[in-house]
DOROVO-672228 format. One record per residue (C-alpha): residue number from 1; residue in one letter; x, y, z. Coordinates in nm, 2 decimals, decimal comma, padded with zeros to 4 digits. Example, Ala and Ser with C-alpha at 12.3 -4.5 7.8 and 13.67 -1.06 7.14 Angstrom:
REM DOROVO-672228
+-----+------+--------+--------+--------+
: seq : type :      X :      Y :      Z :
+-----+------+--------+--------+--------+
:   1 :    a :  01,23 : -00,45 :  00,78 :
:   2 :    s :  01,37 : -00,11 :  00,71 :
+-----+------+--------+--------+--------+
This chain:
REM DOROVO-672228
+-----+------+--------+--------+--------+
: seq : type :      X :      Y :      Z :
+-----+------+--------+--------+--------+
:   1 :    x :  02,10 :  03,69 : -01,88 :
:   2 :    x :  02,34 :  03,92 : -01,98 :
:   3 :    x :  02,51 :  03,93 : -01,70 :
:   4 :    x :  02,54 :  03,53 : -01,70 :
:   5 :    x :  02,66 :  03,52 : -02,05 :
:   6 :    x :  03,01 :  03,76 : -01,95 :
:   7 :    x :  03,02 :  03,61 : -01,65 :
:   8 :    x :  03,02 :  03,27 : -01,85 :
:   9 :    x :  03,35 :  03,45 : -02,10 :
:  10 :    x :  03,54 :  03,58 : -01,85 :
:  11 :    x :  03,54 :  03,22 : -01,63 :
:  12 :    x :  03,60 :  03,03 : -01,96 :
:  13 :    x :  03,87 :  03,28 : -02,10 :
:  14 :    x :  04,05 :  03,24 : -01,79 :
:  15 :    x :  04,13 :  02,88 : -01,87 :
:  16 :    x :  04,27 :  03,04 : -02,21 :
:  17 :    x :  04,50 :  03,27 : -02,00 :
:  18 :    x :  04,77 :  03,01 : -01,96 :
:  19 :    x :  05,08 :  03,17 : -02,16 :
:  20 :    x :  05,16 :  03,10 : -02,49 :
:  21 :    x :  05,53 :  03,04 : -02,42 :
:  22 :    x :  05,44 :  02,70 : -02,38 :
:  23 :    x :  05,32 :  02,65 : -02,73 :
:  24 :    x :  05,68 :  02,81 : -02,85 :
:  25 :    x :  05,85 :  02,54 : -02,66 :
:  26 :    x :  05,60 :  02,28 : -02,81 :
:  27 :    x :  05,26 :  02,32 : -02,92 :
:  28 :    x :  05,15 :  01,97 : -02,73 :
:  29 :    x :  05,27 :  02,15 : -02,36 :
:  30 :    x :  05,03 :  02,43 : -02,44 :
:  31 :    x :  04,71 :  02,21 : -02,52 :
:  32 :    x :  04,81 :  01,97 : -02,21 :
:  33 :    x :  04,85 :  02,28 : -01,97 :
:  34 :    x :  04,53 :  02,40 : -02,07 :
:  35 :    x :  04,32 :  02,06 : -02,05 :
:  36 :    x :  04,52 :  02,00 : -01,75 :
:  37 :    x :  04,24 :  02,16 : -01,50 :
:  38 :    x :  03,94 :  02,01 : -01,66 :
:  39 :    x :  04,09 :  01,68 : -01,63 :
:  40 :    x :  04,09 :  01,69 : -01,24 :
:  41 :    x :  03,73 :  01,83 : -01,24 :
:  42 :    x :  03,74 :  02,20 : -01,25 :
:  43 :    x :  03,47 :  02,30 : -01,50 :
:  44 :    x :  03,38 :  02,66 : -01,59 :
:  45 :    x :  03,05 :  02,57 : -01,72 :
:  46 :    x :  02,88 :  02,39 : -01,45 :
:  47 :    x :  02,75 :  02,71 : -01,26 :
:  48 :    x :  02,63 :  02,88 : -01,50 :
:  49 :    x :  02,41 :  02,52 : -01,59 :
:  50 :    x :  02,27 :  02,57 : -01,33 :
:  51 :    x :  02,16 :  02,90 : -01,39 :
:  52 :    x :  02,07 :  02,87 : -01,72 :
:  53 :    x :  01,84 :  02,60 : -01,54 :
:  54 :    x :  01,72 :  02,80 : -01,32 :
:  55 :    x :  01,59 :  03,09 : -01,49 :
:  56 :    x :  01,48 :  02,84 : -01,80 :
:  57 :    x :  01,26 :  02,58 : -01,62 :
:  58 :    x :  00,96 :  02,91 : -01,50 :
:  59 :    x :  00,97 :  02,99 : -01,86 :
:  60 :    x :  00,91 :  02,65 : -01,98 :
:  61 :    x :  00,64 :  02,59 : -01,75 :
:  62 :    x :  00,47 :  02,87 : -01,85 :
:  63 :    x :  00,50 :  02,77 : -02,23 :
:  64 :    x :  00,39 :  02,42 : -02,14 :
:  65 :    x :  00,10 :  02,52 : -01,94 :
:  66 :    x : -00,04 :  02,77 : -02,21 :
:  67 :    x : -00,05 :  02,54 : -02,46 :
:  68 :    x : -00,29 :  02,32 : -02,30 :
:  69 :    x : -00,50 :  02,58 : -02,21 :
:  70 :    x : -00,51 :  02,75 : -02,52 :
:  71 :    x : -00,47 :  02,46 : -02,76 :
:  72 :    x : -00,54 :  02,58 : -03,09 :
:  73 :    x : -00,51 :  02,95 : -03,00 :
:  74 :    x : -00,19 :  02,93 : -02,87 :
:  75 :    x :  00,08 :  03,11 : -03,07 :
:  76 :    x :  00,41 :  03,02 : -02,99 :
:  77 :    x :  00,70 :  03,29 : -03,03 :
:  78 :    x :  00,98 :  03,20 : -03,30 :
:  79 :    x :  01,30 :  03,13 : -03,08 :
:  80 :    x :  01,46 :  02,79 : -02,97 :
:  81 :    x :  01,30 :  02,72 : -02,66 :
:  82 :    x :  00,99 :  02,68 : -02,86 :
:  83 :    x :  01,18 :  02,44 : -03,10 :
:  84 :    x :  01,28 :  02,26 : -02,82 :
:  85 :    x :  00,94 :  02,23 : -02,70 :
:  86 :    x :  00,76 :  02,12 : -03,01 :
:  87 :    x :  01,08 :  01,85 : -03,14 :
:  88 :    x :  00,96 :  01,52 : -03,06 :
:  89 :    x :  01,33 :  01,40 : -02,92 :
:  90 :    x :  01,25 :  01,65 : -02,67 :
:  91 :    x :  00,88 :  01,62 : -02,62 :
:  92 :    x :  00,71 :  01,66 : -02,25 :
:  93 :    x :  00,43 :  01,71 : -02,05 :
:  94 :    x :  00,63 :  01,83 : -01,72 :
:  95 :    x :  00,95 :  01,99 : -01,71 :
:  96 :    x :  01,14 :  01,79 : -01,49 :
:  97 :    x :  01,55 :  01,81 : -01,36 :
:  98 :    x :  01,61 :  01,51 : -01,57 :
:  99 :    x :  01,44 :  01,68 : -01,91 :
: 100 :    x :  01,69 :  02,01 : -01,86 :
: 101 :    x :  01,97 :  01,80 : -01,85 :
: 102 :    x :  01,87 :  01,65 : -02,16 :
: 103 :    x :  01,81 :  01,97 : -02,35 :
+-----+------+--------+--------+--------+
């Protein structure tokens, strides 16, 4: 996870590594030289989506499934996965691609 998260700073810093020089010239060059990759469809994010996915949809199962079979003895751990779980926007009996997208 760690590993994911610098991964995840170093791809989007490098779309932050266009010079500055631009923004002496004019501060509009600068922002339109660095949205200018995004625009024709390079995204930093997108792998590490689907790794985020990845390693999240085991640990949401697992959360899912001991909560029906513990029901009332199930103690959830404080963190935001649980919140996920138990908000009713995102409420869900199986853990679908469809429901990851969503959260």
């Amino acid at each position: 996870v760690v590993k994911a998260f610098a991964d995840f700073t170093k791809d989007f810093a490098s779309s932050l590594a266009i010079p500055l020089i631009l923004s002496l010239i004019h501060p509009e060059i600068h922002a339109q030289a660095i949205t200018l990759p995004l625009r024709f469809g390079w995204n930093p994010i997108s792998k590490h989506m689907i790794t985020l996915k990845k390693h999240l949809k085991p640990v949401l199962e697992k959360r899912l499934k001991d909560k029906e079979i513990l029901s009332d003895k199930y103690e959830p751990p404080l963190d935001i996965i649980e919140y996920l779980l138990n908000n009713l926007e995102y409420e869900t009996k199986v853990i679908t691609d469809d429901y990851l997208n969503k959260i």
